[in-house]
Legacy VTK file of the C-alpha trace (Angstrom):
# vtk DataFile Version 3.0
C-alpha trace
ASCII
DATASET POLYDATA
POINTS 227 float
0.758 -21.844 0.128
-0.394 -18.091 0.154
0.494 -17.972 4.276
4.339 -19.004 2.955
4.668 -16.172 0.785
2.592 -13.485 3.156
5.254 -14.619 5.829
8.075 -13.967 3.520
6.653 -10.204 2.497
7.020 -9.807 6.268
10.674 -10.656 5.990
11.049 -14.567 6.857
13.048 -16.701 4.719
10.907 -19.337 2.517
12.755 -21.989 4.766
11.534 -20.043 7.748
8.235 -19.717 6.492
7.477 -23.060 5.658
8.616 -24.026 8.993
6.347 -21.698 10.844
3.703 -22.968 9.091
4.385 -26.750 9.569
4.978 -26.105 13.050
1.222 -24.511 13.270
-0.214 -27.013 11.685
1.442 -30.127 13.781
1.777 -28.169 17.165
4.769 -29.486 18.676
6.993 -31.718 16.687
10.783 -33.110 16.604
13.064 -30.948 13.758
12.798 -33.991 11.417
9.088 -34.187 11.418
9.059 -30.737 10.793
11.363 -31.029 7.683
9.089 -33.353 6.113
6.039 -31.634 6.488
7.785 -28.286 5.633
9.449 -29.767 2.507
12.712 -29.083 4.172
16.268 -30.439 3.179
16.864 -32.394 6.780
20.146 -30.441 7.146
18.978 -27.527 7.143
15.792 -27.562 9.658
17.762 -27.240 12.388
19.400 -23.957 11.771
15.952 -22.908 10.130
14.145 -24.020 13.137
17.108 -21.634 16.038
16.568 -18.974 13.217
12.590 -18.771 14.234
13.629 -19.398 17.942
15.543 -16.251 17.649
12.539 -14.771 16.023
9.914 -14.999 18.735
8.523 -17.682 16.486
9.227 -21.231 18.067
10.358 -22.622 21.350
12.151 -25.469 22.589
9.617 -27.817 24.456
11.443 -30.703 25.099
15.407 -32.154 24.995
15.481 -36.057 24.796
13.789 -35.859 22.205
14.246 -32.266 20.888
10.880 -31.022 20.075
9.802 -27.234 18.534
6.508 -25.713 19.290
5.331 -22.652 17.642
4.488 -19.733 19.529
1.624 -17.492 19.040
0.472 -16.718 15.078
-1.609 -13.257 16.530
1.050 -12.390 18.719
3.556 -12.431 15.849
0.883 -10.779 14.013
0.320 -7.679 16.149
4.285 -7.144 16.817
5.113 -7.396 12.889
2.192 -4.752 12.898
3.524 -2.315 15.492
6.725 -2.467 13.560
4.983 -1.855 10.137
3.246 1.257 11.782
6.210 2.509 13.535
8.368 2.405 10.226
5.270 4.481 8.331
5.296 6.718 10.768
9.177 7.459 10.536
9.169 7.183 6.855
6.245 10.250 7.278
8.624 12.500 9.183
12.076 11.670 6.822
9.729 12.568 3.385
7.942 15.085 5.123
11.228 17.135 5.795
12.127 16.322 2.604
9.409 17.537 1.051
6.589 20.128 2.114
2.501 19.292 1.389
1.906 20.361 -1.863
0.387 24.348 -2.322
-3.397 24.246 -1.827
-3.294 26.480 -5.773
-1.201 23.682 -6.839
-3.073 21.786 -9.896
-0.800 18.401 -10.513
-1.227 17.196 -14.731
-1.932 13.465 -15.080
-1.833 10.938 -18.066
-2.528 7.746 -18.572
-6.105 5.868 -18.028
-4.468 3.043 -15.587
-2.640 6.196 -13.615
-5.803 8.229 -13.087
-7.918 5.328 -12.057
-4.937 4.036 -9.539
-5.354 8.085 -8.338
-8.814 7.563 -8.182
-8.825 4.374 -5.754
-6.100 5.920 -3.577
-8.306 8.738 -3.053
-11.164 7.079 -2.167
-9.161 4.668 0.465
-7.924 7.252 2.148
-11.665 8.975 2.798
-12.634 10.004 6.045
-15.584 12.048 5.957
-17.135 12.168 2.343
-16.666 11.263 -1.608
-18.399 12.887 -4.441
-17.988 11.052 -7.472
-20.199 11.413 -10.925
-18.877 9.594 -14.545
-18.489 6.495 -15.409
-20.874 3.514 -14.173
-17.843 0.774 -14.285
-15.680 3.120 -12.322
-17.987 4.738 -9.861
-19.376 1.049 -8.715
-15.785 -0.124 -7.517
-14.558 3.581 -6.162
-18.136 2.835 -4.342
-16.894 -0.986 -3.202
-13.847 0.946 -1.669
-15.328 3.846 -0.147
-14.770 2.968 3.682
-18.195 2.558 5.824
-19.293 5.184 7.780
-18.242 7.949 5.046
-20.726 10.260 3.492
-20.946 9.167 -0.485
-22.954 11.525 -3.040
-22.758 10.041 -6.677
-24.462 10.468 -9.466
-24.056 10.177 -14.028
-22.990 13.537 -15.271
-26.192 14.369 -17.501
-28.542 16.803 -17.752
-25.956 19.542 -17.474
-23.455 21.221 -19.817
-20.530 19.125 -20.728
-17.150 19.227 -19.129
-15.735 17.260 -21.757
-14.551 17.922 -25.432
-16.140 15.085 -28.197
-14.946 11.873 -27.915
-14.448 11.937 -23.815
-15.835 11.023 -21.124
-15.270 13.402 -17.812
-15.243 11.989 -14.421
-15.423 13.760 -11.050
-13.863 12.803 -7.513
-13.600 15.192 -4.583
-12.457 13.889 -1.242
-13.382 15.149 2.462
-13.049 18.490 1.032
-9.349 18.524 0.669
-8.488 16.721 -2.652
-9.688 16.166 -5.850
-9.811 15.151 -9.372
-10.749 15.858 -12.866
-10.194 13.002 -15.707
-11.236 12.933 -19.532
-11.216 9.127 -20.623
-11.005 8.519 -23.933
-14.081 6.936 -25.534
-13.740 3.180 -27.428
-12.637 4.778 -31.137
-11.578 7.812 -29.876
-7.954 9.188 -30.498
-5.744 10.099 -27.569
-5.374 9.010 -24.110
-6.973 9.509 -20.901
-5.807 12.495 -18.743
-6.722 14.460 -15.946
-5.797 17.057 -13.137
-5.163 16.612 -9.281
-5.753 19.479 -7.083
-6.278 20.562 -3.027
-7.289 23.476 -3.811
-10.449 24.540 -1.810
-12.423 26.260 -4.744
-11.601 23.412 -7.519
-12.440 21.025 -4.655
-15.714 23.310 -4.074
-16.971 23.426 -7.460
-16.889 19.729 -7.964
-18.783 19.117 -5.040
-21.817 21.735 -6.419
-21.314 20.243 -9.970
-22.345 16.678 -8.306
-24.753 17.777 -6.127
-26.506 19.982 -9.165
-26.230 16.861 -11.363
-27.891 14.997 -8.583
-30.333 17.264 -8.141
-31.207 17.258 -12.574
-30.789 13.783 -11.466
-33.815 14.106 -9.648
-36.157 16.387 -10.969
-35.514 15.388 -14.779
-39.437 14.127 -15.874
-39.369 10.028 -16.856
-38.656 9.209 -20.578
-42.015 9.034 -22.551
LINES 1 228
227 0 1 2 3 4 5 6 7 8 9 10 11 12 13 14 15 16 17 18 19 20 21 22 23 24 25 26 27 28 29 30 31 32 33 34 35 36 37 38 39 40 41 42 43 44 45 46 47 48 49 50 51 52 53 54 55 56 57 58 59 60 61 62 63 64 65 66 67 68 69 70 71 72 73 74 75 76 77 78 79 80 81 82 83 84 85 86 87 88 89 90 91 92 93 94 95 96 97 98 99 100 101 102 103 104 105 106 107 108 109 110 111 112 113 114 115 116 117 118 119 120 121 122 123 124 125 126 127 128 129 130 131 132 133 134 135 136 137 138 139 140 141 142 143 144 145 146 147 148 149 150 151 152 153 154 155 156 157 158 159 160 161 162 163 164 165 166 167 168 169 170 171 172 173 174 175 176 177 178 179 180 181 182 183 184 185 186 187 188 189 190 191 192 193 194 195 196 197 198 199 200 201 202 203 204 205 206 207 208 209 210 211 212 213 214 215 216 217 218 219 220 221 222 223 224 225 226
């Protein structure tokens, strides 16, 4: 059950989870009832069951018999949430004294096709106000699936205009809200070599890529239909 394992990410045991998630699905039950719809040794789904009491999880409803009720799925939901957040937030102070934003000149070397496409989603994610993208069609239609609504996206193919890559490659372009960006050279299908690429804040790399797209857009354009 894919709510099981979810549960455990969020640090429940699988006993605990499975527990949780009988108890949601019967509403208030005795321990042994529990066990059997959990898949639970019987011995054990009482200590599993005072284990999600102390959680926030489950409540005692009743004493003769002893009966379990589940509290709240959303509430559990919004509190693991405001924990999840508050640990992000601290682990952003600890690595930021650690270790400073990277120079604005700094231009970061990457290798690896599965790397610079992983680069390439991350960047895209994190978009606030606009992606430029131009390359590859297979590529460019997910990046566009991910690109979050309500951000400004200019894409286009990279023809029409002088090549940014060497035979055999295939360049693609990403800049991001004007702060971040990215150069890759795929390799094409026969070609010799692998994919790599540079990462880069810096404003004029970041800059150029935007005019490259929007020129390529604009040959895009103008270019008169094939005969």
């Amino acid at each position: 059950m894919s709510a099981v394992i979810h549960l455990q990410a969020l640090g429940l045991t699988e006993y605990e989870a499975r527990a949780y998630t009988a108890l949601l699905a019967l509403g208030r039950a005795v321990p042994a009832r529990v066990a059997r719809q959990a898949g639970i040794p019987r011995p054990k789904i009482y200590e599993t069951l005072e284990r999600l009491e102390g959680r926030g999880l489950a409540a005692k409803v009743g004493q003769n018999p002893l009966e379990y009720a589940p509290l709240s799925a959303r509430e559990y939901l919004a509190r693991s949430r405001r924990s999840f957040d508050d640990r992000l937030s601290a682990l952003d102070r600890d690595l930021s004294r650690l270790a400073p934003d990277p120079a604005p000149e700094a231009v970061y070397h990457l290798y690896g096709e599965a790397a610079i496409r992983s680069l390439c989603e991350d960047l895209t994610l994190n978009a606030r106000r606009s992606v430029y993208m131009a390359g590859d069609a297979v590529l460019a239609d997910r990046l566009e699936r991910l690109t979050p609504r309500g951000v400004e996206l200019h894409r286009t193919v990279l023809t029409a205009l002088p090549s940014i890559a060497a035979a055999g490659q295939q360049a693609f372009l990403l800049a991001r809200d004007g702060e971040a960006a990215l150069v890759a050279h795929f390799i094409e299908e026969g070609g010799v070599g692998d994919a790599h690429g540079v990462h880069t804040h810096n404003p004029v790399i970041i800059h150029l890529i935007e005019g490259y797209v929007r020129l390529a857009a604009q040959h895009r354009v103008s270019a008169p239909p094939a005969p």
